[in-house]
C-alpha positions as CSV (number, residue, x, y, z in Angstrom):
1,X,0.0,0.0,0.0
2,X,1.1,3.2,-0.8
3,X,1.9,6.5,1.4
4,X,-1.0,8.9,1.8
5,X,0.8,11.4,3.1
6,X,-0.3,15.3,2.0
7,X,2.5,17.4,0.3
8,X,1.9,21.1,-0.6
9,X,3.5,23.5,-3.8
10,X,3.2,26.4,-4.5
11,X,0.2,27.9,-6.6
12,X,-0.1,30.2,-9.2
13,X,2.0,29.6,-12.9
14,X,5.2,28.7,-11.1
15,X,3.0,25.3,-10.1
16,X,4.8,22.2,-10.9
17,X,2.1,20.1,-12.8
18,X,3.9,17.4,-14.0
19,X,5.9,16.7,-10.2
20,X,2.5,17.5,-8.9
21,X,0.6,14.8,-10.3
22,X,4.1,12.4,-10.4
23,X,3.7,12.7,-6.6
24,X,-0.1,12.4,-6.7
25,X,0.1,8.9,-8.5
26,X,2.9,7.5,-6.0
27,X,0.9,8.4,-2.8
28,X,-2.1,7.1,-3.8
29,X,-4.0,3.6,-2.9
30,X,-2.5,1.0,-5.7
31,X,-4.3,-2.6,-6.0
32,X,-2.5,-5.6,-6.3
33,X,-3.0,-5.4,-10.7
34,X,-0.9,-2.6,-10.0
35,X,-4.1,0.2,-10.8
36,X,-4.2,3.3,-9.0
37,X,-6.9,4.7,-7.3
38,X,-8.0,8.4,-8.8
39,X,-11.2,10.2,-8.4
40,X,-12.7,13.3,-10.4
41,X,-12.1,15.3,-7.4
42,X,-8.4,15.1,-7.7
43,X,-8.6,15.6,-11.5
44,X,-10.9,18.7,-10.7
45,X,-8.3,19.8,-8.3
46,X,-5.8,19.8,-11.0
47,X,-7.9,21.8,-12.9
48,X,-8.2,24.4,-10.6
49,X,-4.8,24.6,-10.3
50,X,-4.3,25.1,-13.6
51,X,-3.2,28.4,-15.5
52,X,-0.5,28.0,-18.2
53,X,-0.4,26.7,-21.5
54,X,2.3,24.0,-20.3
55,X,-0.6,23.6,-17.2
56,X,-2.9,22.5,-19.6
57,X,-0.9,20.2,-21.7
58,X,0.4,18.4,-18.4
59,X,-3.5,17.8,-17.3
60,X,-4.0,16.0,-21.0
61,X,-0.8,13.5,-19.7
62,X,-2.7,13.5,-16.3
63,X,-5.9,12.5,-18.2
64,X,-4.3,9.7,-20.2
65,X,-2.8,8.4,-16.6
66,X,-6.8,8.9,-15.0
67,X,-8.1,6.4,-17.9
68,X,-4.9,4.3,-18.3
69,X,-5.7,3.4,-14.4
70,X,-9.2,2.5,-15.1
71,X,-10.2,6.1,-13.8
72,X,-13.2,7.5,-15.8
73,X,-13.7,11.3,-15.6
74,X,-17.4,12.1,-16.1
75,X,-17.9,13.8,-19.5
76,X,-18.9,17.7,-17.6
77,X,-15.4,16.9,-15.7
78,X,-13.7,17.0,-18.6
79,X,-15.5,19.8,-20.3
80,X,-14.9,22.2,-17.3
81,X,-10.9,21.6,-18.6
82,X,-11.7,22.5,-21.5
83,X,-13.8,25.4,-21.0
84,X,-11.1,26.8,-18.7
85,X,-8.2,26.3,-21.2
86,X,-10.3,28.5,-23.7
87,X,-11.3,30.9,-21.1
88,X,-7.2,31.2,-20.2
89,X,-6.5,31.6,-24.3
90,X,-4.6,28.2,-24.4
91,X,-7.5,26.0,-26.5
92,X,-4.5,24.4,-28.2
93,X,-2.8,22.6,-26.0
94,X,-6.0,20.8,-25.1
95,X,-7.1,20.3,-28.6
96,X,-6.1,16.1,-28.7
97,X,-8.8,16.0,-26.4
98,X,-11.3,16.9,-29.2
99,X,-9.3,15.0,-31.9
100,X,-8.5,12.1,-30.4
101,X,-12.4,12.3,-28.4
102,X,-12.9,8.5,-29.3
103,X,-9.9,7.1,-27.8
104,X,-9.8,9.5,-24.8
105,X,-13.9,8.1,-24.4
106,X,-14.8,12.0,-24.4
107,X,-17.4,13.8,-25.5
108,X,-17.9,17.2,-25.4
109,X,-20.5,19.3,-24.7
110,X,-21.4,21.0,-28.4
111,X,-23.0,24.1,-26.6
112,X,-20.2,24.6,-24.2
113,X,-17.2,23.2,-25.9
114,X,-17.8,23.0,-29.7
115,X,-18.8,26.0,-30.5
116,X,-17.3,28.2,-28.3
117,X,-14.5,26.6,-29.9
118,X,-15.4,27.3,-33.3
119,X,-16.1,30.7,-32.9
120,X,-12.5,31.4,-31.2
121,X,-10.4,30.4,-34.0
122,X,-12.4,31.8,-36.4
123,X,-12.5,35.2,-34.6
124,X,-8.4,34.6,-34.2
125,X,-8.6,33.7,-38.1
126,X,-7.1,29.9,-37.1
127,X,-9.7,27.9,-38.3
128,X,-7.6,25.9,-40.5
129,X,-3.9,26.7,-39.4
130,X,-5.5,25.6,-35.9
131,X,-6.2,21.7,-37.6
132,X,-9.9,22.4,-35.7
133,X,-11.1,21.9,-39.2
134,X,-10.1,18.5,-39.6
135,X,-10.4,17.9,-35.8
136,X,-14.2,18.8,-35.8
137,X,-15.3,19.2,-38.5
138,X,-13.9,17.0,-41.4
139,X,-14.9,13.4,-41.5
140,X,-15.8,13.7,-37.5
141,X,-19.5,12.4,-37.4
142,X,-18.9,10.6,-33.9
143,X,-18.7,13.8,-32.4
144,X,-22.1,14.9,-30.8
145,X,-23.2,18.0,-32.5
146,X,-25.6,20.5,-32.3
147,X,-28.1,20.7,-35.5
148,X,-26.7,24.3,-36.5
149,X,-23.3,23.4,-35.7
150,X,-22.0,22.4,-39.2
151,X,-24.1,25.2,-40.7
152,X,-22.5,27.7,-38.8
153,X,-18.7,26.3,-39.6
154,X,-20.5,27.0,-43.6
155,X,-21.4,30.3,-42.8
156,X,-17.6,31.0,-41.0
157,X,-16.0,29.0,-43.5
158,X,-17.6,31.1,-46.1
159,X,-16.8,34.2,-44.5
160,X,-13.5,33.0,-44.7
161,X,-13.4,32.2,-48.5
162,X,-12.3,29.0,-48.0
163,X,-14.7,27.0,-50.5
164,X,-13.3,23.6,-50.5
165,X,-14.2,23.8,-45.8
166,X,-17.7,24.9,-47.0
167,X,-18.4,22.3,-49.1
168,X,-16.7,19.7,-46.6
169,X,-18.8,20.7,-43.6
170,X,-22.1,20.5,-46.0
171,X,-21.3,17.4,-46.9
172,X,-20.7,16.6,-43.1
173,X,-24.3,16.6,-42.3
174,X,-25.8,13.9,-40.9
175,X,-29.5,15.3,-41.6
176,X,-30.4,18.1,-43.9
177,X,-33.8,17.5,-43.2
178,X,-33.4,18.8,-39.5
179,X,-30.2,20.8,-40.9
180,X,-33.3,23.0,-42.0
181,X,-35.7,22.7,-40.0
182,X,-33.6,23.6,-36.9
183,X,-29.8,24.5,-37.9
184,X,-30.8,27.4,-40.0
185,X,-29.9,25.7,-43.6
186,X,-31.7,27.9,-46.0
187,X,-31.6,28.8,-49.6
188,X,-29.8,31.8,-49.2
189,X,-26.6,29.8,-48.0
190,X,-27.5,27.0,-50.3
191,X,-27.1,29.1,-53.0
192,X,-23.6,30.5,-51.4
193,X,-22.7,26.5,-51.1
194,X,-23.7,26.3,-55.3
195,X,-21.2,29.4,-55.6
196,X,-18.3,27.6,-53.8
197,X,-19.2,24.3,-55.7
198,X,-16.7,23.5,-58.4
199,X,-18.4,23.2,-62.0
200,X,-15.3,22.8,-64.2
201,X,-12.5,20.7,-62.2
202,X,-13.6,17.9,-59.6
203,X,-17.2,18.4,-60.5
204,X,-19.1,16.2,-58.0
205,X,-22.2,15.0,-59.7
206,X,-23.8,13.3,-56.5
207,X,-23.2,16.2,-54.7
208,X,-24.8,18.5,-57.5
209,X,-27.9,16.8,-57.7
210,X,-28.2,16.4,-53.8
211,X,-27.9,20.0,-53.1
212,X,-30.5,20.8,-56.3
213,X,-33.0,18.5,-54.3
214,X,-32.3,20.4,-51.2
215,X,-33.1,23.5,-53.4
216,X,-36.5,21.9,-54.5
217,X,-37.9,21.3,-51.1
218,X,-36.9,24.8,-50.1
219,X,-39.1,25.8,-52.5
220,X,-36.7,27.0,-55.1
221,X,-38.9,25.5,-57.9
222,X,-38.4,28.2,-60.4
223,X,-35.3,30.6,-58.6
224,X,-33.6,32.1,-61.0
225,X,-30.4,31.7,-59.3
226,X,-30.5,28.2,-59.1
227,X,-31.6,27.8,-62.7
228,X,-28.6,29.4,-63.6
229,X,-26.2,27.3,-61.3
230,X,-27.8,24.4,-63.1
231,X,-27.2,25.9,-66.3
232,X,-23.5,26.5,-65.5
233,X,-23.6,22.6,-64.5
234,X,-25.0,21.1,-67.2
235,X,-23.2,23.5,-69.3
236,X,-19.5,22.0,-68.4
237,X,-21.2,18.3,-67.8
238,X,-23.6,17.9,-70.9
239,X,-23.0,20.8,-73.2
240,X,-24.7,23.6,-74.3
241,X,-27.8,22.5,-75.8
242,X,-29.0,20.8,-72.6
243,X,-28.0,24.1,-70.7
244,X,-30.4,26.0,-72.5
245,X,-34.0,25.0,-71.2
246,X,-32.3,26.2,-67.8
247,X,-31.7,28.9,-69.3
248,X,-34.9,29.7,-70.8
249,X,-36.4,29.4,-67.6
250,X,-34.5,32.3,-66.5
């Protein structure tokens, strides 16, 4: 059995995380498997001690001790870490924690984590140069999302210029049904989306006709806008006679 003797540091951003918890782990209860005995209330305690960016990158190693000793944070534990790291400016050093949510057996909250997220490194102009893109956004349908989440990384993305992360986080979608009832996809930013699509290199044809049925139960029967984006696609797809009857109905 190990020592459960208390031991004190100092606080503040001179705190010694990493000898903190290195001390924590040796003075605490160990079974015979050789598993160590760690609540949330110590992992919350690290957390409160924490201030830096090199803070906050210790508590992910702290974390991957926590689970590697069968010690299971709750999920609002670990969403009060991140919170705080954004709230400190150090969302970065935290950021595996999003990536890597599967393995780490995390989800965060998309209200208080996700989107906060989201909106800080696209304020900071670090959407992509961040990797959040492809750690939230990209090809990451396990992570629990909010139904207007991916329409507001269009609408940022957008903003942005960056066409090909527009497209990407449509396509991301899991339901454009509730996408528009309740995530605010409507055929003003449909239309954008049709602007960033790509009618003459890469030309996705699925993805054409996907987003033209979207336009159709939006009611976009006869938009002139849209009839022209079709135009443009069957143009560079089918030529120009088959362009024209789009056309006409301009």
């Amino acid at each position: 059995m190990r020592a459960q003797s208390s031991f004190s540091f100092s606080s503040g951003d001179d705190f010694d995380m990493d000898r903190y918890v290195d001390l924590l782990m040796k003075r605490r209860p160990e079974s015979k498997y050789g598993v160590i005995s760690l609540s949330k209330a110590h992992f919350r305690d690290l957390i409160n001690k924490a201030s830096t960016e090199q803070h906050f990158k210790s508590l992910n190693d702290a974390y991957y001790n926590f689970i590697g000793h069968r010690n299971l944070m709750p999920q609002t534990v670990i969403d009060e870490m991140m919170v705080k790291a954004l709230e400190l400016g150090h969302p970065a050093a935290v950021q595996d924690m999003i990536k890597y949510h599967e393995e780490f057996l995390y989800h965060p909250c998309p209200e208080k984590v996700l989107t906060p997220y989201l909106n800080h490194y696209v304020e900071h102009g670090d959407l992509n140069s961040s990797n959040f893109s492809s750690d939230a956004v990209r090809g990451k349908n396990l992570l629990r999302k909010s139904a207007d989440f991916q329409v507001n990384v269009i609408k940022k993305a957008i903003e942005l210029g960056d066409k090909d992360l527009a497209i990407e986080a449509y396509l991301d979608i899991l339901d454009y049904d509730l996408a528009r009832q309740e995530g605010g996809l409507d055929l003003p930013l449909l239309k954008q989306l049709l602007e960033c699509f790509s009618y003459s290199e890469r030309i996705d044809h699925i993805l054409f006709a996907q987003m033209l049925e979207i336009a159709e139960k939006m009611g976009a029967h006869d938009d002139n806008d849209v009839q022209l984006y079709k135009a443009v696609y069957y143009f560079n797809t089918s030529g120009y006679l088959t362009a024209v009857d789009s056309l006409k109905a301009v």
